[in-house]
Phi, psi and omega in degrees: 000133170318311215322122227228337205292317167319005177279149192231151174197120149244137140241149166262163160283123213044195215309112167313128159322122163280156200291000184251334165321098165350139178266130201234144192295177186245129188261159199323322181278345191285130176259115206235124175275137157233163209218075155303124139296144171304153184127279198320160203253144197300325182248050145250341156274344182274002187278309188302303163273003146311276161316333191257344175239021178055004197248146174269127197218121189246123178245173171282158168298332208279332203287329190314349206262325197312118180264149163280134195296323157262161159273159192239125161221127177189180184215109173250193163264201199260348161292353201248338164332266200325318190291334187289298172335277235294331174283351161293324204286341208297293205315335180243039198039025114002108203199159164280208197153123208080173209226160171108199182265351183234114141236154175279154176232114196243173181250132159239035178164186180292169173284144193289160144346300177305321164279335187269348138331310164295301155295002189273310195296322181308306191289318180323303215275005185300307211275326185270313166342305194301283196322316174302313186292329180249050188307324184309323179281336180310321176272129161226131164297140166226013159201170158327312228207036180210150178201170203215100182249133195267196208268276214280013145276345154305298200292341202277330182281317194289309197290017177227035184294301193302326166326302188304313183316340219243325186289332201231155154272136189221142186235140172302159187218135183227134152217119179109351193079028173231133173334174159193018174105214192235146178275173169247077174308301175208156181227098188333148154267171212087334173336129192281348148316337205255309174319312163269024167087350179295182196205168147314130160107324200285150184241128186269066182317296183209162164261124188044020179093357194249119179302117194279066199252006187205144181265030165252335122342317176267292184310338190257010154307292204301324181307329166282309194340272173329331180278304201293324223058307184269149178229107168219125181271138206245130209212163143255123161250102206046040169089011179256099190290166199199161172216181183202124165231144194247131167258140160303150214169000000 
């Protein structure tokens, strides 16, 4: 999964502990980067103060989900951990409990909007990854020059475009010296391109009527898909025009 929100990046001043290492607190004096993406999740900051404070900080699983509203960037010393955790944990209505190397994390109020917000999105994009991967099923063929694709496998292709873009290579095509659209240099296999019958080779004259003559033009064509439901691409192969159109369904 894309999701960036668990990245974590601390350094200390000097050497990181290693994981075989004794866990040794970050001393009073010790300068410590923190570095949140909006997003993160209760258990990549409690992993974190974890490492950096030797204290075991334990939740419920339903708590596990709970996100920070914002991203975090700052440099405290190392006596100023604990205050720091305890106002992430606040935002997220959040608190400790207890003394020692073992504490607890309770809730102090409802889960925010924001997180929960957060997770719908987490799961959204959980679900169109699955689909995207499996695309295949998603597509019916009904001729040579017809296909049929369903509503969530549509939405799972506009939301992986940079995914998809990584399957295939493409090159401007001119002839006479005017753009006249893109080869399809090469296409990875599995490409979602391959699935509607396109090649290697294929030179893609327009989308939906609109002459591929830019790539801003082929982005904002592929862009009406959703709206329009139908996509039909008007192609050459080996110097034979050919066309292919995909429906929502």
């Amino acid at each position: 999964m894309f999701r960036l929100s668990a990245v974590i990046a601390l350094a200390l001043a000097g050497s990181a502990a290693s994981p075989a290492q004794a866990c040794k607190p970050a001393k009073a004096d010790a300068r410590v980067r923190v570095s949140f993406l909006a997003d993160s999740d209760l258990t990549t900051l409690a992993e974190w103060a974890r490492e950096v404070t030797c204290i075991d900080y334990r939740f419920e699983p339903a708590l596990a989900e709970r996100r920070l509203a914002q991203g975090v960037i700052l440099t405290v010393t190392g006596r100023d951990v604990g205050a720091i955790f305890e106002i992430l944990l606040h935002t997220m209505n959040l608190k400790t409990q207890g003394r020692g190397a073992r504490r607890s994390i309770v809730a102090d109020g409802p889960e925010t909007a924001q997180s929960k917000a957060a997770n719908a999105r987490d799961k959204a994009d959980c679900e169109r990854e699955k689909v995207l991967a499996n695309i295949a099923a998603e597509i019916t063929r009904k001729d040579d020059n017809h296909y049929a694709i369903s509503r969530r496998g549509a939405d799972a292709v506009m939301a992986g475009l940079p995914r998809i873009a990584r399957t295939m290579r493409v090159a401007p095509e001119a002839k006479g010296g005017k753009r006249i659209g893109f080869r399809l240099v090469s296409l990875k296999s599995g490409a979602i391109l391959t699935r509607i019958g396109l090649q290697e080779g294929d030179v893609v004259l327009s989308l939906n009527g609109t002459a591929l003559t830019s790539s801003d033009k082929a982005l904002a064509a592929y862009a009406r898909f959703r709206t329009t439901g139908v996509m039909r691409a008007d192609y050459l192969r080996a110097g034979k025009p050919l066309s292919v159109e995909v429906k929502i369904e």
